[in-house]
Each structure stands twice: as structure tokens, then as C-alpha cells.
LUMGUSE-105276 format. One record per residue (C-alpha): residue in one letter; x, y, z. Coordinates in steps of 0.5 Angstrom, whole numbers, padded with zeros to 4 digits, always signed. Example, Ala and Ser with C-alpha at 12.3 -4.5 7.8 and 13.67 -1.06 7.14 Angstrom:
# residues 2
A+0025-0009+0016 S+0027-0002+0014 
//
This chain:
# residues 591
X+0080+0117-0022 X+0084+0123-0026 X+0081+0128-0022 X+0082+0124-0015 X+0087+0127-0012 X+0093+0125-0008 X+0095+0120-0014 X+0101+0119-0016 X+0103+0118-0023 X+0106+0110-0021 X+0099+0109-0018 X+0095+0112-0024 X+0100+0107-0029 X+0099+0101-0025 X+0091+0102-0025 X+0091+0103-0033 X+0095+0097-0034 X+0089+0093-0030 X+0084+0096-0033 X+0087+0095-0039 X+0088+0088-0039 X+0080+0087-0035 X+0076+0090-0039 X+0078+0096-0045 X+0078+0094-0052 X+0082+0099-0054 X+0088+0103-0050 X+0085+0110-0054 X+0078+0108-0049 X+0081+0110-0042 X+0088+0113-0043 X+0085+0119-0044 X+0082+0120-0038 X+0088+0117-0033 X+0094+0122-0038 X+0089+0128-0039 X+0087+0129-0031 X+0081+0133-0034 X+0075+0126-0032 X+0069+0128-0028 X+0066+0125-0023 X+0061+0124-0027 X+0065+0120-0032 X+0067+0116-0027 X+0059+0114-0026 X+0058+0113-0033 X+0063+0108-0035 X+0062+0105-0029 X+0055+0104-0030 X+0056+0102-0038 X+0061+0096-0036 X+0057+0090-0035 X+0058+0087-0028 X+0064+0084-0028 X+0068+0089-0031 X+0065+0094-0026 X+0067+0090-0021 X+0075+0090-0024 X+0074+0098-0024 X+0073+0097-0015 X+0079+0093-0014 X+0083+0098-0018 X+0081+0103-0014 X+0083+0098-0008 X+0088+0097-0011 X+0092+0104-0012 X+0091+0104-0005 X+0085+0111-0005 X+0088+0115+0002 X+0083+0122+0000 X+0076+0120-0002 X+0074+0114+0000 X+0068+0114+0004 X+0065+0119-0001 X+0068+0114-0008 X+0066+0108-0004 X+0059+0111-0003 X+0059+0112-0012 X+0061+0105-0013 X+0055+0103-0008 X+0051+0107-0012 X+0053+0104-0018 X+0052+0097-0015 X+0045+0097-0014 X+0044+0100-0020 X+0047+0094-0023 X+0043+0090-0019 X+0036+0093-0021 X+0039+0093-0029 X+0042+0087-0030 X+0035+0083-0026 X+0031+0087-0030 X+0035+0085-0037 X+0031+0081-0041 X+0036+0079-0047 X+0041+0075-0042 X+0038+0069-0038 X+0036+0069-0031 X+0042+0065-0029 X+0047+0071-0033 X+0043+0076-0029 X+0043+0074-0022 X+0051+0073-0023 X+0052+0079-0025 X+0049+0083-0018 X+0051+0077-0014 X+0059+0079-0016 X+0057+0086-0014 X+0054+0085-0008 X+0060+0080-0005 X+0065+0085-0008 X+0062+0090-0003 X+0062+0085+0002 X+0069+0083+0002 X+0073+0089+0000 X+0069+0094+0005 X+0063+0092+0009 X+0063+0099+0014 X+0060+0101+0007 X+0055+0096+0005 X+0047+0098+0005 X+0044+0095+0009 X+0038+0093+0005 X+0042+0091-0001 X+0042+0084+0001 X+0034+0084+0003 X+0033+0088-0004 X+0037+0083-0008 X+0032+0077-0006 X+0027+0081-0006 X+0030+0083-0014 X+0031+0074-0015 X+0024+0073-0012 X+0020+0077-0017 X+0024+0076-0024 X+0023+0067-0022 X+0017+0069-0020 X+0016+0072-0026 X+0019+0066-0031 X+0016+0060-0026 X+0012+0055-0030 X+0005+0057-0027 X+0000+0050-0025 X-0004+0049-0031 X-0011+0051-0029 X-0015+0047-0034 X-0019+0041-0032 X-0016+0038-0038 X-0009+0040-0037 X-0004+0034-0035 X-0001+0035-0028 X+0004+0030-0030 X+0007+0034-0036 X+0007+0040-0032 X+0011+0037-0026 X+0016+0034-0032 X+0017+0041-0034 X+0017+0044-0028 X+0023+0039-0026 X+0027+0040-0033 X+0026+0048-0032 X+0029+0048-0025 X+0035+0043-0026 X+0037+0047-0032 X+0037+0053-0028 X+0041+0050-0022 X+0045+0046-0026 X+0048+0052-0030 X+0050+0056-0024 X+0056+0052-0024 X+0060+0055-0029 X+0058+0062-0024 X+0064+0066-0021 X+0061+0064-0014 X+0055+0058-0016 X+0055+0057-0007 X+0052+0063-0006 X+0048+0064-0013 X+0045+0056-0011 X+0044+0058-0004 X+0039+0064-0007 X+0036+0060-0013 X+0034+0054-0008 X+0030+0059-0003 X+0026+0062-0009 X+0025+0057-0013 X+0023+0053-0007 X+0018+0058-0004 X+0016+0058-0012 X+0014+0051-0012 X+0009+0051-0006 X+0006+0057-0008 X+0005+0053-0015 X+0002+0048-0013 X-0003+0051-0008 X-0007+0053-0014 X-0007+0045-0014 X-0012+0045-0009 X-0017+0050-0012 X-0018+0044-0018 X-0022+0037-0017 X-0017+0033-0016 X-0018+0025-0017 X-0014+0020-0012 X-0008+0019-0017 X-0007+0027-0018 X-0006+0027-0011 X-0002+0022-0011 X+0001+0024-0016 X+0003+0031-0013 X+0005+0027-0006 X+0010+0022-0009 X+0013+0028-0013 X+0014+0032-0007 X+0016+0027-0002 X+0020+0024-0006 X+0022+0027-0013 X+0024+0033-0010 X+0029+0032-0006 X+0031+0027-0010 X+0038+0026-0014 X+0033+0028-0020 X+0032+0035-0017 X+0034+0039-0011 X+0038+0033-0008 X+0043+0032-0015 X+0050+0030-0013 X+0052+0037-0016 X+0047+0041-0012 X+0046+0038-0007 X+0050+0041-0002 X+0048+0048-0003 X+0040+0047-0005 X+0038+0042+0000 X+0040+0046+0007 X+0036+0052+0004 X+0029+0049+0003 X+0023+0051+0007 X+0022+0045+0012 X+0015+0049+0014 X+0013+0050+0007 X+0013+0043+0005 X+0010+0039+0011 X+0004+0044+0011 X+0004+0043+0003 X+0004+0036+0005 X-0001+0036+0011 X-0007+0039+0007 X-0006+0035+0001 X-0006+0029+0005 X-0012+0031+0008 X-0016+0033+0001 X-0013+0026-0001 X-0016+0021+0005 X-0023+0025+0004 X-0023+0024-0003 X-0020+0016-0002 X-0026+0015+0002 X-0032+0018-0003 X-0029+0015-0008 X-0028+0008-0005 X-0035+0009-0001 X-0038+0010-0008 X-0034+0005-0012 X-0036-0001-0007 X-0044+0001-0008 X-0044+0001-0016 X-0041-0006-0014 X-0047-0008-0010 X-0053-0005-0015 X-0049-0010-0020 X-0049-0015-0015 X-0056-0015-0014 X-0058-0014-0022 X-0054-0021-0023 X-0058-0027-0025 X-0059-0032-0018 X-0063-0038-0021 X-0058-0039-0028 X-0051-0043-0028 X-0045-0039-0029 X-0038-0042-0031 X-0033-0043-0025 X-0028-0040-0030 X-0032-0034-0032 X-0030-0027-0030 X-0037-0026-0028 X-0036-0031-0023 X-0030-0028-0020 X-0032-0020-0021 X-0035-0019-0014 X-0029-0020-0009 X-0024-0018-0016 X-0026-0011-0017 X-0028-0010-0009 X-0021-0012-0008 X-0018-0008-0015 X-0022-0002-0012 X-0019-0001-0005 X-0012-0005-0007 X-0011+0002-0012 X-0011+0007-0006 X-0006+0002-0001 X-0002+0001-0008 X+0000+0008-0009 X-0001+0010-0002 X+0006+0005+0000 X+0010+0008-0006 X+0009+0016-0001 X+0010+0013+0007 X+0009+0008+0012 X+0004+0013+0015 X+0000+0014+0009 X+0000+0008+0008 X-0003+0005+0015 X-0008+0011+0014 X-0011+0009+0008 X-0012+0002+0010 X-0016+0005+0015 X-0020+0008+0011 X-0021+0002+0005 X-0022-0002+0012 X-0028+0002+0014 X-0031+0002+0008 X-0030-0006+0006 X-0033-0007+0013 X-0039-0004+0011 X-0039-0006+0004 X-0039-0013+0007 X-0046-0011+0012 X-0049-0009+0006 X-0047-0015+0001 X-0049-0020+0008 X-0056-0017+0007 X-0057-0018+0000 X-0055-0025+0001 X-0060-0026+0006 X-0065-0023+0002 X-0064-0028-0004 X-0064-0034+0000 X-0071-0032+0004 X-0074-0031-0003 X-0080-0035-0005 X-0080-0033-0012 X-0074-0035-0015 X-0070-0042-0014 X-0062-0039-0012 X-0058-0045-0016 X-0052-0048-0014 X-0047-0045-0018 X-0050-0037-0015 X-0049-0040-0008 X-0041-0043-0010 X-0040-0036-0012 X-0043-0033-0006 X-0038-0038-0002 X-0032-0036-0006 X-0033-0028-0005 X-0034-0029+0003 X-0026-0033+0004 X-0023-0029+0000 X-0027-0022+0002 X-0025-0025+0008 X-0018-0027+0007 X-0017-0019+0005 X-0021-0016+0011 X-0015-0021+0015 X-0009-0018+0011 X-0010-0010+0011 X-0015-0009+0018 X-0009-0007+0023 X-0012-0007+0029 X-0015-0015+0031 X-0019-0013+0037 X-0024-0008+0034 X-0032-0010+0034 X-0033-0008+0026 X-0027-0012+0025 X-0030-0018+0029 X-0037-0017+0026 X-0035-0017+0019 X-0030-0023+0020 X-0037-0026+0023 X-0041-0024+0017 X-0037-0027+0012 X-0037-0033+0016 X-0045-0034+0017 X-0045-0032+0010 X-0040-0038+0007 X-0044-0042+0013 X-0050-0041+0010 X-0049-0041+0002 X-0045-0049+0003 X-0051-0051+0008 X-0056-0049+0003 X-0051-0053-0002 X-0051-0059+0002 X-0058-0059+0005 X-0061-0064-0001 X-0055-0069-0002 X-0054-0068+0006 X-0061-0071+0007 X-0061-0076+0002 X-0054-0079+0005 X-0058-0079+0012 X-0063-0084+0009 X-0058-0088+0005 X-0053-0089+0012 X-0059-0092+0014 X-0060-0096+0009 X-0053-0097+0009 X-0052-0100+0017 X-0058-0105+0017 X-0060-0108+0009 X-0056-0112+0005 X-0053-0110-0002 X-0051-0103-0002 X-0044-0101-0003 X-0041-0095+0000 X-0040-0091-0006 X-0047-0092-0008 X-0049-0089-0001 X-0044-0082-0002 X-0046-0083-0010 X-0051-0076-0008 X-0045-0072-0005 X-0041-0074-0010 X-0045-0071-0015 X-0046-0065-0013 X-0038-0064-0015 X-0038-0066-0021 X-0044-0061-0023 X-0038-0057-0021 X-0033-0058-0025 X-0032-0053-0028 X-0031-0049-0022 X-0025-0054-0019 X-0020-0048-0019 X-0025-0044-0015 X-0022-0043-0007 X-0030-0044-0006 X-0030-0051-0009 X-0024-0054-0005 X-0029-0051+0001 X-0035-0054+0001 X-0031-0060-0001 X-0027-0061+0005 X-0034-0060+0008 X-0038-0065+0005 X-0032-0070+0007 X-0033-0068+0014 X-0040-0067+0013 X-0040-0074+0010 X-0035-0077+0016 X-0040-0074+0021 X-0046-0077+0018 X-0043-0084+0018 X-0041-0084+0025 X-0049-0082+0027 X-0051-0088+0023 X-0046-0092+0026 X-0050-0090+0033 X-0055-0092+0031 X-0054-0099+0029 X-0053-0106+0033 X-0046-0109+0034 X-0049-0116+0035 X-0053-0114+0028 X-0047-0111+0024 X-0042-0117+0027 X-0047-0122+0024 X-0047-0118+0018 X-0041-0116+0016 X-0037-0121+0020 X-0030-0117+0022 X-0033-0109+0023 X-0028-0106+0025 X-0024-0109+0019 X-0030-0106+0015 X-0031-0099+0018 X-0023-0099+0016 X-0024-0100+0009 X-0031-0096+0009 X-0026-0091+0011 X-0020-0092+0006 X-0026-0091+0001 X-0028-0084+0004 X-0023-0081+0004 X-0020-0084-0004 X-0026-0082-0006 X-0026-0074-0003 X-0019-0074-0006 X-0020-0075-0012 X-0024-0070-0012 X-0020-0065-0008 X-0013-0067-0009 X-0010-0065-0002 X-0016-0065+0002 X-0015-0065+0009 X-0016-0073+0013 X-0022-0073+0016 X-0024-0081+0017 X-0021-0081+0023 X-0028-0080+0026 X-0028-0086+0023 X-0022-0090+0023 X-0021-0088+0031 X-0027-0091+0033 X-0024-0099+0032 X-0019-0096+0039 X-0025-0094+0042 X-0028-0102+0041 X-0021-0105+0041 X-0018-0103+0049 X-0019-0107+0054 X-0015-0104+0059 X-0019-0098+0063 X-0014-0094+0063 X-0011-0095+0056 X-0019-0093+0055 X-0019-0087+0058 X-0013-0085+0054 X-0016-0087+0048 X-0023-0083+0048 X-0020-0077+0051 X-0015-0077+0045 X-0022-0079+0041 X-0026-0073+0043 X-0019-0068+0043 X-0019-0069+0036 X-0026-0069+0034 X-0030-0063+0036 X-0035-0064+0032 X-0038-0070+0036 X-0041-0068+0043 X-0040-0071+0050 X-0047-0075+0049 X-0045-0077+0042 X-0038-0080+0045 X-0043-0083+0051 X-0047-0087+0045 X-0040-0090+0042 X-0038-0092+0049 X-0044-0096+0051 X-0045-0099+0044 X-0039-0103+0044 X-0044-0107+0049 X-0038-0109+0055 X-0038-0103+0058 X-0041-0102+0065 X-0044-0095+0067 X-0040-0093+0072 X-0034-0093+0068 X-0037-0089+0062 X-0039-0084+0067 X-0032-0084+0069 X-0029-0084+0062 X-0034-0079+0061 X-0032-0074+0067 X-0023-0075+0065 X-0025-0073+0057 X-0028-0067+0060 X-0024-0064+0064 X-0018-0066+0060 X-0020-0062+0054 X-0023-0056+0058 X-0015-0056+0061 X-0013-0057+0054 X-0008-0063+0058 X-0009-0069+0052 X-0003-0069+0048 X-0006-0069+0041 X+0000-0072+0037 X+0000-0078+0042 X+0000-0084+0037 X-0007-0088+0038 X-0005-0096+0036 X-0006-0099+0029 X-0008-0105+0028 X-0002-0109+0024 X-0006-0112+0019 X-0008-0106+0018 X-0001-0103+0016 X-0005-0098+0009 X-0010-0095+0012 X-0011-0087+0011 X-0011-0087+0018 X-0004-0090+0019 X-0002-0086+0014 X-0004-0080+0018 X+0000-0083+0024 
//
């Protein structure tokens, strides 16, 4: 400066007093410079280059300040030469941290910018990023190669790392601008980071993992999206580079969902067909339970973790989980057919409750996570496992079923045996089941040995003679109504809150009891709606064992309930009459 020429004393004076106060320790450091008239321009270089970046910075803006009218372009020129050493120096300095670093270059170049752009290098800017790139990159936490090494603990760090830097840009002369450059490297950074995530075997919960960092952590207040930050760090993220991130993983993490479900599922199975099938197992043991529990656990993991990350992830793991249960169930439908074509070994009443249990609630979960309702997979397997629960509770029943056969005939046309004594087979079978009484299969077969049961009642009914049954018992229509009330105590007490299904029984006296043809119509017509288990033929035979009943009018009752009930016109809440003396039948009770 003392050998610009063109500078008045009062201009020199005024730069001395300035620097002074900005950056000398000592008056004796630079007076002899500006007094003496005799520094080079060399000198200037060197004490510009030596200052740090804020005190190189003061000497510009006294250089502006003293209003230079010869030599500016060529000082200009200098000074910028000096910037872009600064820059290189001050990146590459590896006793200070990366954020004092950066400071110092950014207030170079924004220095520059502001007092005179004409004179800006163009690549300056260019050069500083590409500066910042390689001194995060070469501080970055690198993704942790070893198969051992803990993805978790390495986000954590990573996360810490990245705060720490973001956050102590606040204390920066311009944190805007060094925030803006931070986000673009650190951003470009993580994704190279943890695209190397790829190149290890990755399991389902590393991958979720990694996902639920990117799509939420990340962006969140815990990092990127910090209230301090935010404003600066959010908008200077790479969109780009985060969804082609998140796409591929997404792929890895539905292609590994599937082998791992696929090959879960099998294992379940080979255990499956190794459990003992002729020994009893308690209903309260985890084995009985451990087929549809570790099927659902298994498939129920995924979508967990999956509902944590997004809606659509969410809908496509389903999918897949869907797709393999859907097999899992063909598969298992199989080995159920196997057991019960098998000669050689008894299967045991307690093997075919657990195989009950597993279908409704295998079914009640293929209900709940298969979206589309109208798809044929979904259909067969719904159909599958209600074939197999069909066919385990009539190999249940089968024994007690036919015993009860022979003892509703009995029943209906001998003297002595009691109603309860008649069911007493049926009824046994649950208390053998006891210990199953919590099991959703208990309360199955329960509710289908009462239906079961009513049904049996009804045929054997049919089979009898009014005339006969009048002599016998006096008053039937009095007697079906108590046998009915017994029925029911009977399967209550065994499944509190069992579904009513005397009123294929009861509802038979309305039938006996009309005398009136249209109120007759009426009456079979709310019969036959409401009991679809009974035929036309079956409704035929109770009409005509009432014995007053002409032909014709049958055939005419016979024809209305048919078309009603195909037209779906029978209002079924319709309150079919109770005998008054009859005022606590369960039948009342269900009106």
C-alpha cells in the first residue's frame, strides 16, 4: 500500500488506523510499511497471504475503503490471487475443524462478491465446492463393511457427526451461506455412504432400518429438518438422490421379504408334519396354538415394520406376505388331507380342535391383510380353510353325531329316555375338551354340534307319528318346547353365549299350531327363510306330518316359500306368535 501511488497522507492515515484496530498486535508490525513509503508489492502479498481469513479480509475493505484511483484492477487481481490461496490453505489445514475452515474461504469469496464482482474468477466458486467435497469427504464416517459391524451404531454416529457440524455453523460470520454449502456435501455424502449398504447381506430389519432413517430420520428435526437449520439445510437437498436411493432399496427389501417369508413359512410346515397327530396335547399348551402364532408372527413382522416407513410400502409388503400365506395355506390344506386319509395312524381329538383353530384364525388373518377380495387366490384359500375346518369338525362330530341318530329315534318312539341322556354322547365330547375351552376352535365346533344337534332332532321329529307322540306325551307342542329349552341350557353351559339355534325347533309348533291358510304361508315362509339348513323337501314333511293338511295346499305353501325366498321378500324380523303359557322359552326370549 505505501507504494501505491496516488494516496494521500489523510488516506494512508486512515487505512492505519483500521488496520490497526482489526488485526495488529502491535502499531511497530505495520507502521513502518505505511510511514517509510518504501513496502513492495511483494510485501503486500506476504502479509496478506500470512493474516488468517478474516484479517485478510479487513485488509481488502481498507484497500476499498481508502478509495484506490490508480491500480485497481491490477491490486484487485492480487487480492484474488491471495483468495484463492486462502481457500486452498485454509481447506487443507488440519489443525483447525472443518467448520473454521470453511468460514474462513466462504468470507473470502463473499467478500469478493460483494465489493467487486467484475473481478470474480469465475471458477472460484466451482473450485470452493469442489474444495468442501473433498475435505467432508474425506472426514465422512464410512459405512461399516464388516458383516458384524452394527448399521444402527453407525446411523447414530453418522447422525451426531453431521448435527454437530450443521449446528456450529451458527456461530459463522454468514452461517446461510456456509449451511447452504454443508447440506449439498453432506447430502451427496450420505447417499454415496450408504449405497455401499448394498454391496453387504442385508436381512429385512437392516433394510428397514436404513429405510426408516431415510424416509424419516433424516429430514426430521433430529437432523436436516432441526428448527436451527432447517431453513437453510432442507431446500439444498438432492430429491434425486434420495428416491433412487429409496427405490432400490425398496426393491432389495420386497425381494428379501419374500425369500425370508417363503423360507419361514416351510420351516413352520416340516414342524408341522413331524408334531405327534394320535397323542392329546392341552388346549392351553403353546404347541397347540404355535402353527397359525408363529405363521402370523412371521408375516405380521414385515408389515409391522413396513407401516412405520409408508402407506405404500405398507400396501406392498402386504402383498407379498398375501401371496406367500396364500400358499403356505395350499400347502398345509395338503398335509391335512394326507393325515386324514391315513390308515395307520388314529388322528385324536384333540389334533383335529387345533387343526379347527388354526383355519379361522389363519382365515380371519388372510381377511384382514389381502386388499383385493375379488381375486381367485384369495378365494381358494378362504376356500381351502373353510374345507379344512369343515372336515376336521365332521371327523369331530362323526362319532357322537351318529350315536345321536339312534338315540333321537329311540327318543321319539320308546318310553324312558330323557332328553339330556339322548345328547349325553355330544355332550361328552366337550367335556373331554375342556382344557380347550378358550380356544376359538372350541366355540366352533360347539356352535356346530348345537346346530348339528337341533338338526338331528328336527329329522327324527319327522320321522315319528303325531298321533303316536300325542298318546305318548299328551300335549307335543308343550314337550318340543321344553326339549328345546333343554337344548339350548345345555350348549350354553358349555359355550356361554352361544348363538340360539332351537328355533328349528320351537318354531315347528307355529307350523302345527296356524289354522288359517294365509297366516300358514306366512308362517313356513318365515320357517324356511330363517332356517336354511332344512330343504324344501324337509318343510314339505313337516307340513304334511301335522296330518290335517290337504295336498294342494302344501304344494301351494311349498311354491310361495320358494319364490319368496329366492326373491329374498320374507321380512325376517317378522315376530312369528308365542304361545302365552309359554311366556320363558328360549324362543320367547329370542323374539
Amino acid at each position: 500500500m505505501g507504494t501505491m501511488p496516488g494516496i494521500s497522507t489523510n488516506q494512508k492515515r486512515c487505512c492505519k488506523k483500521l488496520m490497526e484496530r482489526i488485526f495488529c498486535k502491535s502499531k511497530d508490525e505495520i507502521a513502518p510499511l505505511l510511514e517509510q513509503d518504501k513496502a513492495t508489492q511483494e510485501d503486500v502479498k506476504f502479509h496478506v497471504a500470512t493474516t488468517n481469513g478474516h484479517k485478510m479480509l479487513e485488509v481488502c475493505r481498507c484497500v476499498h475503503d481508502a478509495k484506490i484511483t490508480v491500480g485497481v484492477s491490477h491490486r484487485h487481481n492480487d487480492v484474488w490471487y491471495q483468495v484463492q490461496s486462502i481457500v486452498e490453505n485454509a481447506l487443507n489445514e488440519e489443525e483447525t475443524t472443518l467448520t473454521e475452515t470453511v468460514e474462513t474461504a466462504i468470507g473470502a469469496i463473499q467478500w469478493g462478491e460483494n465489493n467487486c464482482p467484475s473481478k470474480m474468477p469465475s471458477s472460484l466458486h466451482q473450485q470452493f465446492i469442489q474444495l468442501v467435497e473433498k475435505i467432508v469427504t474425506a472426514n465422512f464416517p464410512q459405512f461399516p463393511s464388516q458383516e458384524t459391524e452394527s448399521i444402527e451404531a453407525y446411523l447414530a454416529v453418522l447422525q451426531n457427526s453431521i448435527l454437530k457440524e450443521l449446528m456450529s455453523t451458527g456461530n459463522c460470520s454468514n452461517p446461510a451461506l456456509m449451511l447452504e454449502t454443508y447440506a449439498k456435501c453432506f447430502d451427496k455424502c450420505i447417499f454415496s455412504q450408504l449405497h455401499k449398504a448394498f454391496e453387504r447381506n442385508l436381512q429385512a430389519n437392516d433394510l428397514f432400518m436404513l429405510l426408516f432413517w431415510v424416509a424419516n430420520t433424516y429430514k426430521s428435526e433430529q437432523l436436516m429438518g432441526h428448527p436451527a437449520i432447517k431453513d437453510h439445510s432442507l431446500k439444498n437437498l438432492d430429491s434425486v438422490l434420495c428416491s433412487s436411493w429409496i427405490e432400490k432399496a425398496r426393491k432389495i427389501l420386497l425381494n428379501t421379504i419374500q425369500i425370508k417369508a417363503e423360507g419361514r413359512l416351510e420351516n413352520i410346515l416340516q414342524n408341522e408334519f413331524q408334531s405327534p397327530i394320535s397323542s392329546p396335547a392341552n388346549g392351553n399348551d403353546e404347541e397347540f396354538i404355535k402353527l397359525y402364532v408363529d405363521t402370523i408372527q412371521v408375516l405380521n413382522s414385515s408389515i409391522t415394520e413396513a407401516k412405520r416407513i409408508s402407506d405404500s410400502l405398507t400396501s406392498e409388503v402386504e402383498t407379498i406376505c398375501c401371496q406367500q400365506l396364500l400358499i403356505f395355506i395350499q400347502k398345509y390344506q395338503g398335509h391335512v388331507k394326507k393325515q386324514n386319509c391315513s390308515k395307520t395312524k388314529k388322528i385324536c381329538e384333540e389334533h383335529q380342535f387345533r387343526i379347527v383353530n388354526n383355519c379361522c384364525h389363519l382365515r380371519e388373518y388372510v381377511e384382514k391383510i389381502a386388499e383385493d377380495k375379488t381375486d381367485d387366490s384369495y378365494k381358494i384359500a378362504i376356500r381351502s380353510l373353510e374345507e379344512t375346518e369343515s372336515q376336521a369338525t365332521k371327523l369331530l362330530l362323526q362319532g357322537p353325531v351318529h350315536k345321536l341318530k339312534i338315540g333321537f329315534k329311540d327318543y321319539f318312539k320308546k318310553e324312558g329316555k330323557s332328553i339330556e341322556e339322548t345328547i349325553n354322547d355330544i355332550t361328552e365330547l366337550f367335556r373331554r375338551a375342556l382344557p380347550m375351552k378358550k380356544q376359538m376352535a372350541y366355540k366352533i365346533v360347539v356352535d356346530k354340534a348345537y346346530q348339528q344337534t337341533c338338526l338331528e332332532y328336527f329329522n327324527a321329529l319327522l320321522n315319528s307319528v303325531y298321533n303316536r307322540l300325542l298318546k305318548k306325551w299328551g300335549n307335543v307342542e308343550h314337550r318340543i318346547y321344553q326339549d328345546a329349552n333343554i337344548l339350548h341350557r345345555t350348549f350354553e353351559n358349555l359355550s356361554p353365549g352361544v348363538e340360539n339355534h332351537v328355533g328349528l325347533i320351537c318354531r315347528v309348533n307355529d307350523i302345527l299350531k296356524t289354522k288359517d291358510p294365509e297366516a300358514l304361508k306366512l308362517d313356513a315362509a318365515v320357517y324356511f327363510s330363517n332356517n336354511p339348513e332344512i330343504s324344501v323337501q324337509q318343510l314339505s314333511a313337516l307340513l304334511k306330518w301335522r296330518g290335517d293338511i290337504p295336498s294342494s295346499e302344501i304344494r301351494s305353501i311349498l311354491d310361495m316359500c320358494s319364490k319368496v325366498v329366492a326373491n329374498n321378500e320374507v321380512n325376517q324380523t317378522v315376530a312369528v306368535r308365542t304361545p302365552l303359557w309359554l311366556p320363558f322359552c328360549c324362543c320367547a326370549e329370542e323374539d
